[in-house]
C-alpha positions as CSV (number, residue, x, y, z in Angstrom):
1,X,16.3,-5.0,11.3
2,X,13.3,-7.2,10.9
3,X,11.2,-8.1,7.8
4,X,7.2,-6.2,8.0
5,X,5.2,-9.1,7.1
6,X,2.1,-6.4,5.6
7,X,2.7,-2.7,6.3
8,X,2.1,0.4,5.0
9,X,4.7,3.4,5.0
10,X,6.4,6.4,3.9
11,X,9.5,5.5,1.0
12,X,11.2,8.2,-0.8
13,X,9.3,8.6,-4.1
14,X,12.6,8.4,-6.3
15,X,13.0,4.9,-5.4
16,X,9.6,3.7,-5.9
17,X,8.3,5.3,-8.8
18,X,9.7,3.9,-12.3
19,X,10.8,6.9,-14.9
20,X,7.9,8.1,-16.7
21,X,5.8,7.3,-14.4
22,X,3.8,9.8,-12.3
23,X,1.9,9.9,-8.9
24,X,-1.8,9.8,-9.4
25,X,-5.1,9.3,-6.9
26,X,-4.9,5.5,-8.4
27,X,-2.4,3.3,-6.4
28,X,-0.1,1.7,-8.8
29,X,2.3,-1.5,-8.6
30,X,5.9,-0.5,-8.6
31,X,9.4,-1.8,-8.1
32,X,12.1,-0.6,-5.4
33,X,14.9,0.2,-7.7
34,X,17.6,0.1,-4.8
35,X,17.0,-1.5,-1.2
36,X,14.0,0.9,0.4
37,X,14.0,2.2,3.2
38,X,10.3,2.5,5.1
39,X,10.0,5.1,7.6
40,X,7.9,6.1,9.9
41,X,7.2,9.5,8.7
42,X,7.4,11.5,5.0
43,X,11.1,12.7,6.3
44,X,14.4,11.5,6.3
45,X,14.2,12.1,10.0
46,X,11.8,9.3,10.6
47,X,12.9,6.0,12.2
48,X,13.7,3.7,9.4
49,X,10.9,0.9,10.0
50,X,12.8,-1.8,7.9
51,X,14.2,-2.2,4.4
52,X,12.7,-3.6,1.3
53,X,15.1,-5.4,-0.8
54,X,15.7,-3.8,-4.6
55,X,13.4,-5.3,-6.9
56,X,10.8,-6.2,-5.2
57,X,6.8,-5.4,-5.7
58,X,5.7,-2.7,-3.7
59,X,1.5,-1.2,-3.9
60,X,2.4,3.1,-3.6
61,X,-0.8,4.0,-2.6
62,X,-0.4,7.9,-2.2
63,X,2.2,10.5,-3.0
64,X,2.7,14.1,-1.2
65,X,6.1,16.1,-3.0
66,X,9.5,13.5,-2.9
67,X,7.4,10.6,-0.8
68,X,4.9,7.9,-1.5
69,X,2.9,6.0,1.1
70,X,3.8,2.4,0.1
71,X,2.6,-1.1,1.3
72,X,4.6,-4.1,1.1
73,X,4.4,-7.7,2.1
């Protein structure tokens, strides 16, 4: 799988969003709590794009139900 150098896609909101935290209109800074997997789509169906390694900075820029749009790199 190969790195995205400056992308935007669909992560599983779980993994993105810190507890406490909550999606809002703003896009926020967030960590991936586990290695991420960006897909292609807002489904567990969708190819997997490439992984983001735990702890590292993502920008979620919108969130519809369990996924966030996210841009990383």
């Amino acid at each position: 799988m190969s790195w995205w150098r400056v992308a935007s896609a669909w992560a599983l909101a779980v993994a993105v969003l810190t507890p406490g935290s909550e999606s809002s209109s703003q896009p926020s800074r967030e960590r991936a709590a586990a290695n991420l997997r960006i897909r292609e789509g807002p489904s567990t169906e969708a190819a997997v794009l490439s992984v983001i390694p735990a702890g590292s900075a993502v920008l979620v820029t919108s969130c519809t139900g369990q996924w966030c749009v996210v841009t990383y790199g």
